[in-house]
Backbone as CSV, one residue per row, in Angstrom:
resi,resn,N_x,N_y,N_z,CA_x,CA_y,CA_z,C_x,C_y,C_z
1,UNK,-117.010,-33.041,-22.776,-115.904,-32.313,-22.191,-116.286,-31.884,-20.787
2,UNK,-115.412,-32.139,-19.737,-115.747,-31.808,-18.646,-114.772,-30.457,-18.232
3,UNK,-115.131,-29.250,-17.708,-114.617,-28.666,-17.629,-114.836,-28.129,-15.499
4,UNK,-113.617,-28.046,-15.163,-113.779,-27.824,-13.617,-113.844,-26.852,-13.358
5,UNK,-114.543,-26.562,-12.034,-115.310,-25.254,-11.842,-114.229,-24.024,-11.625
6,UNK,-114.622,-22.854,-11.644,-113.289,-22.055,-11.630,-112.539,-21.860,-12.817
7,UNK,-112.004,-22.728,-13.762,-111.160,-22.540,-15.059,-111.443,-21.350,-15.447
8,UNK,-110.459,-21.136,-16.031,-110.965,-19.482,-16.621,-111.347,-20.461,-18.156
9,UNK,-112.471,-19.448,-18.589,-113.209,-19.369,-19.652,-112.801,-19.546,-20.741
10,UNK,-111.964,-19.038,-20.903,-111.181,-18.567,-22.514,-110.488,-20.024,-22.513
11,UNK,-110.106,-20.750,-21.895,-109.474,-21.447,-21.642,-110.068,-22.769,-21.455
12,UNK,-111.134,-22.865,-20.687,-112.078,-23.902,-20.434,-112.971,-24.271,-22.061
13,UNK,-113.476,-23.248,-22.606,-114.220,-23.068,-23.896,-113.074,-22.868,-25.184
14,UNK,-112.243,-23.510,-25.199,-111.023,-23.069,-26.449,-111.689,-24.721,-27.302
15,UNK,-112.386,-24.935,-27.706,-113.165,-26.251,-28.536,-114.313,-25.328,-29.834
16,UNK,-114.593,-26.683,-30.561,-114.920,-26.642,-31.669,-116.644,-26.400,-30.927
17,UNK,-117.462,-25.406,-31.816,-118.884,-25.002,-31.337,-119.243,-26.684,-31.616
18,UNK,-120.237,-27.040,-31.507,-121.181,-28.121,-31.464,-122.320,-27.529,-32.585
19,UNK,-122.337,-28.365,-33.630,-122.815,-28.054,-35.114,-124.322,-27.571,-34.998
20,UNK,-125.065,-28.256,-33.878,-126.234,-28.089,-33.663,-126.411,-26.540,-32.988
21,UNK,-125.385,-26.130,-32.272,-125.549,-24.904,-31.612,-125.417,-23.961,-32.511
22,UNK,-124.104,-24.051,-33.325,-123.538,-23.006,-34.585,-125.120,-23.358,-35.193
23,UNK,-125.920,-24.051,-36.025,-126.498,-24.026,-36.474,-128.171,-22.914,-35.991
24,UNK,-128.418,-23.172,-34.732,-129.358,-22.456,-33.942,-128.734,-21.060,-33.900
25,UNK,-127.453,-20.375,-33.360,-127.158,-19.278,-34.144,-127.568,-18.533,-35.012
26,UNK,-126.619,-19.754,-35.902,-126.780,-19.000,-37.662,-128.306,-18.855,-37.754
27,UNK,-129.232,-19.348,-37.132,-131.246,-18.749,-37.382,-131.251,-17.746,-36.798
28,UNK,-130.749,-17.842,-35.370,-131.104,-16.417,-34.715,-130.193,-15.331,-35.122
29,UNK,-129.348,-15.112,-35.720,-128.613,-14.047,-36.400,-129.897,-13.567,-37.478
30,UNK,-129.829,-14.765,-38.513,-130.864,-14.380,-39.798,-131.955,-13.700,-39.525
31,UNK,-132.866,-14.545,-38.221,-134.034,-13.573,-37.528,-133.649,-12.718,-37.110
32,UNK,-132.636,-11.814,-37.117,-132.454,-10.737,-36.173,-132.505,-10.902,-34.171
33,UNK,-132.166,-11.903,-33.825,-132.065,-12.277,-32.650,-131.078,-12.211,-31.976
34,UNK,-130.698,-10.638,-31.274,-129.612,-10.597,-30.341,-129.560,-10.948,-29.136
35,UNK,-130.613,-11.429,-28.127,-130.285,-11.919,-26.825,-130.990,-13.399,-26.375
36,UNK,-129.924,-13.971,-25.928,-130.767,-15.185,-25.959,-130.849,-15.764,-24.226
37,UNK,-132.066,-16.233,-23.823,-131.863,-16.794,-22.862,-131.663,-18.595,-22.925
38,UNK,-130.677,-18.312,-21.801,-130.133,-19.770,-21.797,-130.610,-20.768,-20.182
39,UNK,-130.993,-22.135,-20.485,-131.481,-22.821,-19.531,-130.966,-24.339,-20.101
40,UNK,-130.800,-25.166,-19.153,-130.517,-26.604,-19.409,-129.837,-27.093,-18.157
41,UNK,-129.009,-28.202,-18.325,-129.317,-29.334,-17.271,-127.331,-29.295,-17.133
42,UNK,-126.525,-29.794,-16.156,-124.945,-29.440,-16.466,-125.164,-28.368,-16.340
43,UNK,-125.046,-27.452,-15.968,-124.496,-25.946,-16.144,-123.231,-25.742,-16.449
44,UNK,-122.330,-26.911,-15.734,-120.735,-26.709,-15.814,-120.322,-27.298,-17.043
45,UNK,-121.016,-27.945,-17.621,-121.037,-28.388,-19.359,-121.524,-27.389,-20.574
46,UNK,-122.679,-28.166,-20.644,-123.441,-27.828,-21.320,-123.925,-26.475,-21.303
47,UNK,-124.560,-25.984,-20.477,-124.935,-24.897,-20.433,-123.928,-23.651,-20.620
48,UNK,-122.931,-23.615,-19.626,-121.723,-22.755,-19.356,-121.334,-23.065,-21.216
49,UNK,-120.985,-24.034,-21.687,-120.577,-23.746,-23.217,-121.145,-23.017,-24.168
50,UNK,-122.611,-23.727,-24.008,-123.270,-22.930,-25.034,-123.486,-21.124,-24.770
51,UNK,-123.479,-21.187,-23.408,-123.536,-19.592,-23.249,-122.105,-18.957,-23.396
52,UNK,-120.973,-19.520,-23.086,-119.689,-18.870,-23.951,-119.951,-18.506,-25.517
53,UNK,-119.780,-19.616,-26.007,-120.114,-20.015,-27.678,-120.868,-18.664,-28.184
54,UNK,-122.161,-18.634,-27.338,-123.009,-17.278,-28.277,-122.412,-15.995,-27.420
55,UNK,-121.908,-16.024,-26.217,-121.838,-14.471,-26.024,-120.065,-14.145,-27.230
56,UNK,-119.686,-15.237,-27.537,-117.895,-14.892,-28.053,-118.381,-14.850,-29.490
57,UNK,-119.738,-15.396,-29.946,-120.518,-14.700,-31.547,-121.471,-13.116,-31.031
58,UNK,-120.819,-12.739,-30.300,-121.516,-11.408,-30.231,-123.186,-11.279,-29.115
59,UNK,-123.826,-12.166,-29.390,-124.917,-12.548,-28.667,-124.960,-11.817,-27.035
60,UNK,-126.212,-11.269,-26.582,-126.357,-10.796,-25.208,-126.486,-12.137,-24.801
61,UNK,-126.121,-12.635,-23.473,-126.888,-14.074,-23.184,-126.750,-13.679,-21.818
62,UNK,-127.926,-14.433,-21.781,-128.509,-14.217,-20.149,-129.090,-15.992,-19.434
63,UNK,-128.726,-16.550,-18.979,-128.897,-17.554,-17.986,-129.968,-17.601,-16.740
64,UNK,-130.799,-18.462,-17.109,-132.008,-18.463,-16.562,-131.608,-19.293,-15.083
65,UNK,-131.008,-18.706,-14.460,-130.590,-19.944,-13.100,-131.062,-21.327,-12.381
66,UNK,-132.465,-20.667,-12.326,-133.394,-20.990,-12.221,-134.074,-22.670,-12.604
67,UNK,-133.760,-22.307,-14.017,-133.820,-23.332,-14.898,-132.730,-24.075,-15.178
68,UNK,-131.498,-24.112,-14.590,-130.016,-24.549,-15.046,-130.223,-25.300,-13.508
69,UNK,-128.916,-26.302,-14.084,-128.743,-27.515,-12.308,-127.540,-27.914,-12.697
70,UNK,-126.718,-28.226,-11.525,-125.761,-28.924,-12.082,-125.558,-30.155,-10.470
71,UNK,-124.573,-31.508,-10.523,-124.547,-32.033,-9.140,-124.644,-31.462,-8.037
72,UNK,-123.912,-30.865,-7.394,-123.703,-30.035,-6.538,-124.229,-28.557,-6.564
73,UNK,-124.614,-27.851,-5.535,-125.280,-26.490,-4.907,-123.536,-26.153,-5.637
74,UNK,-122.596,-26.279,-4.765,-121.067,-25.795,-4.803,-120.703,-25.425,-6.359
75,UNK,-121.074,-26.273,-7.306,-121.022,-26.622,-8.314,-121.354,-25.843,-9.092
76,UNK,-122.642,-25.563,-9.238,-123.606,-24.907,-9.575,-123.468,-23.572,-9.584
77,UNK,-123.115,-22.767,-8.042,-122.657,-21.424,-7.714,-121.440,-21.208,-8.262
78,UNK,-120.922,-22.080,-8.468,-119.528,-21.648,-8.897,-119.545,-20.926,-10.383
79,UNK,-120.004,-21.917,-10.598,-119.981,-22.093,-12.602,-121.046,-20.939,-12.791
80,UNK,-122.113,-20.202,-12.127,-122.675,-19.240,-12.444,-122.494,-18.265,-12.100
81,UNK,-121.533,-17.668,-11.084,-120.452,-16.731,-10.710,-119.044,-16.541,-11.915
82,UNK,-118.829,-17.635,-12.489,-117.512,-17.792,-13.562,-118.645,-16.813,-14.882
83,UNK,-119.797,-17.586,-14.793,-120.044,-17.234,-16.024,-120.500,-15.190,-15.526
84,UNK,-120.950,-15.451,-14.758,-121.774,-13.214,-14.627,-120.034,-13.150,-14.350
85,UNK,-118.671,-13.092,-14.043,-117.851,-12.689,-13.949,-117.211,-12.079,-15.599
86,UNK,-118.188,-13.246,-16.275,-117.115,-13.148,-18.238,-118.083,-11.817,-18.557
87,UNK,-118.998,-11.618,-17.653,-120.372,-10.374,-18.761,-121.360,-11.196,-19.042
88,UNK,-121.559,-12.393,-18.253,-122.887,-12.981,-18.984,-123.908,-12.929,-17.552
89,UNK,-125.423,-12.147,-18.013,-126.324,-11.568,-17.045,-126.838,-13.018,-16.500
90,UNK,-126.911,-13.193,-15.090,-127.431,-14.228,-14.585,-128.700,-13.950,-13.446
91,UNK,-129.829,-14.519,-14.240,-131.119,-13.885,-13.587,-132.134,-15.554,-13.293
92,UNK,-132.309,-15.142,-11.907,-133.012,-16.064,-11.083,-133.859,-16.370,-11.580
93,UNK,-135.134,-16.119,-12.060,-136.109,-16.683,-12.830,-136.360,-15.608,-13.877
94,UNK,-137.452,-16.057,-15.146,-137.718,-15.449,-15.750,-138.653,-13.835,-15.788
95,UNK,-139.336,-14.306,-14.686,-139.995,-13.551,-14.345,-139.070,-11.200,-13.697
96,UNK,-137.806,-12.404,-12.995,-136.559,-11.331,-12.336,-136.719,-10.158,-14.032
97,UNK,-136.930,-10.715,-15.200,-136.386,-10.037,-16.963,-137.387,-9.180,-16.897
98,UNK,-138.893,-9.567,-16.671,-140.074,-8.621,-16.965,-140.178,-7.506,-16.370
């Protein structure tokens, strides 16, 4: 699913979780795991979903920037401005948490 930069959220993320993600969840619920940091490759995909997905199951999620890429600089800023706009903390490296 490609979703374009800007969309509002609720709207962009209205799809079925991805079984593998619901599944990683459902562990970190059981462990008692409320905040998760998020990193991967797409930001405007992949990443931006899975960090909807767990912050709309309750989840703190925080986005490792750092570690996220997407084609474009433009791209990239966008989709990580959409996402700290929904409440999701967006921190430059890991190190920015300690």
């Amino acid at each position: 699913m490609f979703v374009e930069a800007g969309a509002p959220l609720g709207v962009a993320m209205a799809r079925q979780t991805i079984p593998a993600l619901q599944e990683a969840l459902n562990l970190a619920r059981k462990a008692g795991i409320q905040t998760l940091l998020i990193a991967g490759t797409q930001t405007l995909n992949c990443v931006r979903a899975s960090t909807i997905d767990a912050l709309q199951k309750g989840y703190e999620t925080i986005v490792l920037a750092s570690c996220t890429s997407s084609m474009t600089p433009s791209i990239q800023q966008a989709n990580l401005a959409d996402m700290e706009n929904a409440g999701i903390t967006i921190a430059g490296q890991l190190q920015d948490l300690l």
